[in-house]
N, C-alpha and C positions, 0 to 999 in steps of 0.2 A: 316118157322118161324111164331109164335104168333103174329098178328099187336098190339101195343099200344091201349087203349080203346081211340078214339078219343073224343075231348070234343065233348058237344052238340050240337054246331054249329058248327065241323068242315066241317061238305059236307057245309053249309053254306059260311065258309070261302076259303073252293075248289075252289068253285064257283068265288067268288069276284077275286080269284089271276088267275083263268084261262081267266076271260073277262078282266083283268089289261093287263094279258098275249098278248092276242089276238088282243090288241089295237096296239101294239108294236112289233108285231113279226115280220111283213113284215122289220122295223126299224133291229130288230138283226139278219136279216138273209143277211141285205145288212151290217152292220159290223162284221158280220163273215166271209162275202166274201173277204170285204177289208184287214182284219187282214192275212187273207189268201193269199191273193198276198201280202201283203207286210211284210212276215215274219221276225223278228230278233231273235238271237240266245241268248242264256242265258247271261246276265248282259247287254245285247245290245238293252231291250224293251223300247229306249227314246222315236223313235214313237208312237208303240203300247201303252205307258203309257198316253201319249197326246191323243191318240184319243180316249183312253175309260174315257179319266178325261172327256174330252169335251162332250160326248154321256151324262154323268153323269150330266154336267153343266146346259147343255142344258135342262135335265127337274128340272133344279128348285136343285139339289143337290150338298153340300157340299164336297169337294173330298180335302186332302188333303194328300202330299208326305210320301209316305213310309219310313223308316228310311234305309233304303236301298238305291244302285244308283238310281235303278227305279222300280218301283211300283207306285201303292198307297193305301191308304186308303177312307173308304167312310161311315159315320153312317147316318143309316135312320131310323128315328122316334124317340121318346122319353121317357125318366123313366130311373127304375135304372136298370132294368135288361138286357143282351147283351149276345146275341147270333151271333158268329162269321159264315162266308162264306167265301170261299177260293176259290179261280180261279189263274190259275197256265198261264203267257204271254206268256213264250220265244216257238220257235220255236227249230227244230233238223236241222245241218249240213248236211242235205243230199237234192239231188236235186226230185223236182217235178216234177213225166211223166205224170200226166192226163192231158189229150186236155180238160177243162176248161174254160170258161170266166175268173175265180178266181185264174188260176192259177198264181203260186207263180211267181213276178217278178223279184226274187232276187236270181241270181245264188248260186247254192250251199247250197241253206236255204229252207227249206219249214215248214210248220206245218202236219207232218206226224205223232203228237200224240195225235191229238185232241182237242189243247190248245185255238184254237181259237173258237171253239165250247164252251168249259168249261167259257171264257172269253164272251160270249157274253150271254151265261145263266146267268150267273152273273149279269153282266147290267141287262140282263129281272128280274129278283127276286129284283132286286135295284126298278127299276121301279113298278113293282108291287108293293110293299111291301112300298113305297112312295105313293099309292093308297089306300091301305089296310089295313096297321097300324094305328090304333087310337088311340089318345092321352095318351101317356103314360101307354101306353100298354107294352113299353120295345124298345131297339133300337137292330138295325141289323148289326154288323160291316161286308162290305164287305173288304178282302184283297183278294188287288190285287198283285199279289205275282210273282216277277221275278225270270228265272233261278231254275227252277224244275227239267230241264236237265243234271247240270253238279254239280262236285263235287268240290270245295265247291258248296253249292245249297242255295237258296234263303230262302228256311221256316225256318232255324235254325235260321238266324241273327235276321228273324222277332219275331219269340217267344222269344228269351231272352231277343230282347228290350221289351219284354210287351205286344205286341199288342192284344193276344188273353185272359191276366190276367183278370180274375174276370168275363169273360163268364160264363152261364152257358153251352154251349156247340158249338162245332164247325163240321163244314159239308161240305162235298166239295163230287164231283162224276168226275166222268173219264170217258172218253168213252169207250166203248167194241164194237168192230165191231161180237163179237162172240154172242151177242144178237143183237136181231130183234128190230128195232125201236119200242116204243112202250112195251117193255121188260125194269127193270128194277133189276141188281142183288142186292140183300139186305141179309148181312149174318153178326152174332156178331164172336168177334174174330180175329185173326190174315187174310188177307187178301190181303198183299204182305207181300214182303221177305224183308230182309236187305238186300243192296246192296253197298258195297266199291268197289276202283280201285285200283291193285295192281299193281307195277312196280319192277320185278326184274332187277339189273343190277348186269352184271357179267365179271373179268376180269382175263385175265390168261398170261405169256408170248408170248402166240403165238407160231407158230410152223413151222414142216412140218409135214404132215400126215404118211410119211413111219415112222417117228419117235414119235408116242403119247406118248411113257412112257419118252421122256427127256420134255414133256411140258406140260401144261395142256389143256386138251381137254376137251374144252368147250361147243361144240357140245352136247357130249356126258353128260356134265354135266346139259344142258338147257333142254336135253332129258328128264334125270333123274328127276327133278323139275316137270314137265310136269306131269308126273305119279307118283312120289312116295308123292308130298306135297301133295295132292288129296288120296292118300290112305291113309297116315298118319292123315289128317283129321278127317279119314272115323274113325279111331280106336280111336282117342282119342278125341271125340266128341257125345254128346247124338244124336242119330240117329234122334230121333223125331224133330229134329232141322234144321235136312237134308241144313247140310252147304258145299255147293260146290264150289268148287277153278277151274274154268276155265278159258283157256288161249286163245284170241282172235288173240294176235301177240307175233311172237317168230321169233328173227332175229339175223344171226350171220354170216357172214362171206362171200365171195362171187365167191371162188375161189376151184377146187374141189382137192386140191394138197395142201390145206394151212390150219393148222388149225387157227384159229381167235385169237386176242385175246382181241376182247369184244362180248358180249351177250347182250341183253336185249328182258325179256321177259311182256307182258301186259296183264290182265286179270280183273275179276271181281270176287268179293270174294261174294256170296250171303247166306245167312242162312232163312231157315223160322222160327227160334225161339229167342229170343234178348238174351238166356244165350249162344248156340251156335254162336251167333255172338261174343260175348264178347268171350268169349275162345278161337274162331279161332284166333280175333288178338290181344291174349293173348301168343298164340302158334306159330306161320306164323314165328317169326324171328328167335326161337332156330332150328325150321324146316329146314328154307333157308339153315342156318348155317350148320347141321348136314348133308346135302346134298354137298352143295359147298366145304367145308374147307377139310375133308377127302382123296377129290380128288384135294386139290391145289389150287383151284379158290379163290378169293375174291370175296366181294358180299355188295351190298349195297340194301337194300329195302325201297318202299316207298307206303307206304299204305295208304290212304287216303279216311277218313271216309264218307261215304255215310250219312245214315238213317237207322232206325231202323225199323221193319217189322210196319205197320201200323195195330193197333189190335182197331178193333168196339168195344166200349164200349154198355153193354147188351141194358143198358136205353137208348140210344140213337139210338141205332140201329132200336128199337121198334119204336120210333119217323117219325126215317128214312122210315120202312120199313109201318108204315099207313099211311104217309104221300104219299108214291110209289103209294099205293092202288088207291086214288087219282088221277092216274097222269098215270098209266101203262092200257094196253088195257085188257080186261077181264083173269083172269088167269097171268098177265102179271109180276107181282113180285114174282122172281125165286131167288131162294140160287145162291151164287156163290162161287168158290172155292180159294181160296189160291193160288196167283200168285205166280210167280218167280222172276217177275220184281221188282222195290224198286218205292216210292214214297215217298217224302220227308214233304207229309203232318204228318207223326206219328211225326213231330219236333211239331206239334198243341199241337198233343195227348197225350205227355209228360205232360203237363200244364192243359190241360181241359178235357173232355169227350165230346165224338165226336164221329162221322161216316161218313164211305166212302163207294159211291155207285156206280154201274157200270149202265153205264147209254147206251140200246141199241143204236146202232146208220146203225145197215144194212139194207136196203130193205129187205121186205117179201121176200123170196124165191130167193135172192142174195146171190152169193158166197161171202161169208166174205173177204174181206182184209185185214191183219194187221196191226195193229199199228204198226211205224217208216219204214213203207213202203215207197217210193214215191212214192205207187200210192192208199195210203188211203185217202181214203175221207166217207165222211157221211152225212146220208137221214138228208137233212136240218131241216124234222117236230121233230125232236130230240131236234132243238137249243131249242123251247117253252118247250118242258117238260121237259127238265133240268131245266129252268126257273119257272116253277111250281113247280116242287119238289124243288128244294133250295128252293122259297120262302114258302111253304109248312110246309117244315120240321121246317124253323126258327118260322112260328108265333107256330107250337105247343108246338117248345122249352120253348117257354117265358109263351106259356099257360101251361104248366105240373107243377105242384104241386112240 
């Protein structure tokens, strides 16, 4: 990708946010730790909210409450112009195996997607950017934004109350363990998928199995669901949208002499394009129907909207990806491809123009980990250049024409 022409002082203003950085990094590497044993799960960041208010407080910044349970908000510097930052609290349901100082103390919970990383960048680009910003040069909104995890999710309540109205633009990064620290992915465009949760429930009189044709055979119909709403997709859906219906949990019965009579099946509905999303759950209910009722069954669905693919805006992206130059090791801002997963910042991108970057996070010459592992974690010199690039990309926003 083209970088943005940087203004004239930007290596200048590089400079001032990576010594703001460097004041302070030892500071966000010991609250990335702690955020890290002390994980909460989506709508549950009352801690995590209190200690990054207070990290905020403590140099001198104004924080106040999200219009949400928990979050918050934070503006640094002054004038009329505002460019928003996004840092996503909650942690994932699943438990933490690294042997660790950090690790997680809280059975069941860890931060196995990076959030506590993304949250403590945040803090650094606050701090910097309370160093850096000069009088009415523009203000920086950080959100701090709960429950990224789950559906309902947290960015959507935040943008319709307003939070990011009258930005000119908004920025948030993610970690990737599939770049090298020091690697930053930067691409305009679509960049993850849509991602909803689907619940089929299915119910029939039950039975015995020597006798399927006096009952309905639900098995057989939870089967059929399984593969044909998945191919039926496939055909009346633009391809280029590549919108996949899979099924995570599918449970019925427990007995091998008895047919059931309920079902329920769990899934996740994903599309990489926002007309393919809209049409899947335009389609998903005559779907169910035209499977279920033929063969007997009743059927109840409950689909429950995610977000929408999160797509780089061109201009922003440009901002983003000189701003990376800046901040990545030689060579080090690389295209990135179009996820699968969903991220609930495109609720921003509805409202503003914005971008999202993948921000390395593995050791040189380390086998990557994945994200929502238990056992990912990440090269801590990552938490600073996340902090340089946020802060980075916001002063060029407020300086672009």
């Amino acid at each position: 990708m083209s970088a943005e022409p940087a203004p004239a002082d930007g290596g200048a203003r590089a400079a001032e946010v990576a010594t703001a950085v460097a004041a302070v990094e030892a500071d966000l590497v010991a609250l990335r730790r702690d955020l890290h044993a002390h994980p909460e799960p989506s709508w549950e960041e009352t801690r995590t909210t209190e200690v990054v208010g207070r990290a905020l407080t403590d140099a001198g910044l104004e924080v106040r409450a999200a219009p949400t349970a928990t979050g918050l908000l934070c503006d640094v510097g002054s004038g009329d112009a505002v460019v928003a930052l996004r840092a996503d609290l909650d942690a994932l349901r699943l438990t933490d195996v690294k042997e660790v100082p950090y690790r997680s103390t809280v059975p069941g919970v860890a931060h196995a997607c990076g959030h506590d990383l993304h949250t403590a960048a945040a803090v650094g680009a606050a701090l910097a950017l309370a160093r850096t910003l000069r009088p009415g040069e523009g203000r920086v909104r950080l959100v701090f934004q709960p429950a990224e995890e789950t559906i309902p999710s947290g960015a959507r309540p935040l943008a319709e109350a307003g939070v990011v109205d009258g930005a000119r633009a908004a920025f948030a990064l993610h970690c990737d363990p599939r770049l090298e620290v020091g690697q930053v992915g930067v691409s305009p465009g679509p960049i993850t998928s849509a991602a909803d949760q689907v619940e089929i429930r299915l119910a029939g009189p039950g039975g015995h199995t020597g006798r399927p044709h006096r009952t309905v055979d639900l098995v057989h119909v939870a089967a059929r669901m399984v593969v044909d709403l998945q191919a039926s997709l496939d055909r009346l859906t633009d391809p280029r949208d590549s919108v996949n219906l899979t099924f995570g949990a599918v449970a019925s019965g427990d007995a091998a002499n008895v047919i059931p009579s309920e079902a329920v099946l769990r899934g996740s509905l994903r599309a990489g394009g926002r007309a393919g999303w809209e049409d899947a759950a335009r389609l998903l209910p005559g779907l169910v129907a035209g499977v279920a009722e033929p063969l007997g069954a009743t059927w109840e669905l409950d689909h429950r909207t995610g977000a929408p693919p999160v797509e780089n805006d061109p201009w922003a992206t440009r901002l983003l990806g000189a701003a990376a130059a800046h901040v990545a090791r030689p060579g080090g801002v690389v295209p990135t491809r179009q996820s699968g997963g969903g991220e609930d910042f495109s609720w921003f991108l509805e409202r503003v123009p914005g971008a999202f970057a993948r921000l390395g996070t593995t050791p040189p010459g380390a086998e990557p980990v994945d994200i929502h592992s238990g056992a990912f974690d990440v090269d801590e010199r990552a938490i600073a250049l996340g902090a340089r690039l946020l802060a980075g990309v916001a002063l060029a926003a407020l300086a672009a024409p």
